[in-house]
C-alpha positions as a printed NumPy array, in Angstrom:
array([[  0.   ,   0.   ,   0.   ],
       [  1.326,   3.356,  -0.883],
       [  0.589,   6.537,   1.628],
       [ -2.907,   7.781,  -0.915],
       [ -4.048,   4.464,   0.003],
       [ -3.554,   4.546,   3.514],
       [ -5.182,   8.108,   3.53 ],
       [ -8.121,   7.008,   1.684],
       [ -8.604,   4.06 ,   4.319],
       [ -8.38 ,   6.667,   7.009],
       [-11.326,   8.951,   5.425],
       [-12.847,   5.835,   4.777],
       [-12.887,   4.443,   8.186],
       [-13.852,   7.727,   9.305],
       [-16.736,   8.296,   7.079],
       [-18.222,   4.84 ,   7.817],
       [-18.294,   5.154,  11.655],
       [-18.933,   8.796,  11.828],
       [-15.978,   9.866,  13.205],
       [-14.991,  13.6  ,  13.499],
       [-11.417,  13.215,  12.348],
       [ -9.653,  14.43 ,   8.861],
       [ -6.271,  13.374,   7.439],
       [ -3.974,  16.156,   7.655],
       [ -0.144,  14.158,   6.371],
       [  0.543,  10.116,   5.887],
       [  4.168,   9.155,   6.266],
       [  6.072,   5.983,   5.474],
       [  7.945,   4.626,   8.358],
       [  9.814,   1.318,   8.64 ],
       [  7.471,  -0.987,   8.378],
       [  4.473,   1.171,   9.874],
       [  2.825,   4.7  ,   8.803],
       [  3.033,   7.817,  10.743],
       [ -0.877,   9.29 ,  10.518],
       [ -1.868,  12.944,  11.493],
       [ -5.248,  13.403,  11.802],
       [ -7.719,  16.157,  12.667],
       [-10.538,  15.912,  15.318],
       [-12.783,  18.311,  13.322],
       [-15.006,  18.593,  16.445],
       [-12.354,  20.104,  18.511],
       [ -9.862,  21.093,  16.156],
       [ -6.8  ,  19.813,  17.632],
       [ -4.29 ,  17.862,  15.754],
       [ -3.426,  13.354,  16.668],
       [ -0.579,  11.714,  15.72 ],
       [ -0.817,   8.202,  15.595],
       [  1.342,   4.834,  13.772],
       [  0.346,   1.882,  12.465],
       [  2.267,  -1.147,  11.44 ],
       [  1.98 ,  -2.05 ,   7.607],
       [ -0.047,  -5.063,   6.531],
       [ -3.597,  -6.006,   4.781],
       [ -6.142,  -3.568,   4.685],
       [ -8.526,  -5.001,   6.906],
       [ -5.868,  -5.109,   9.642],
       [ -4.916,  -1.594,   9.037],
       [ -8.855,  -0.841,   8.742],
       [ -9.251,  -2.241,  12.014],
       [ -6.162,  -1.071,  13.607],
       [ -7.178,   2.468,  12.305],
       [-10.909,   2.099,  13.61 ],
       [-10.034,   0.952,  17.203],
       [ -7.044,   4.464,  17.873],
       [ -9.733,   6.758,  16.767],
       [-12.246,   5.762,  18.814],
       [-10.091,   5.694,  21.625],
       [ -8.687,   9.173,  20.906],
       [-12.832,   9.713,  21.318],
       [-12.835,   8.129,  24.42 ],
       [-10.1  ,  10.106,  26.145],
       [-11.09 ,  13.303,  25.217],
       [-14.645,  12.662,  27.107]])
């Protein structure tokens, strides 16, 4: 997967669960990617990695540290 993929996955996973969050940058790191997102709600900036592999890993992976960022902040 290449970092357009990884950012489409993010808006993806974000659109489908109704999560207030926007990619802001995708970076390639070894063997994970560096994410910053955007919690649209509060507009305040998360960083975040996760390790390379198949989408639906990723997906999931993706899914489960935005929700959490959601469930900190309240």
């Amino acid at each position: 997967m290449d970092a357009a993929n990884i950012e489409r996955l993010v808006d993806t996973v974000a659109t489908d669960f109704g999560l207030p969050f926007q990619v802001v940058s995708i970076a390639p790191g070894h063997e994970e990617w560096m994410i910053l997102v955007r919690d649209t709600a509060r507009r305040c900036p998360l960083r975040f990695s996760i390790h390379d592999g198949q989408p639906a890993a990723i997906r999931g992976a993706v899914k489960h540290r935005l929700e959490s960022f959601l469930s900190s902040a309240s």
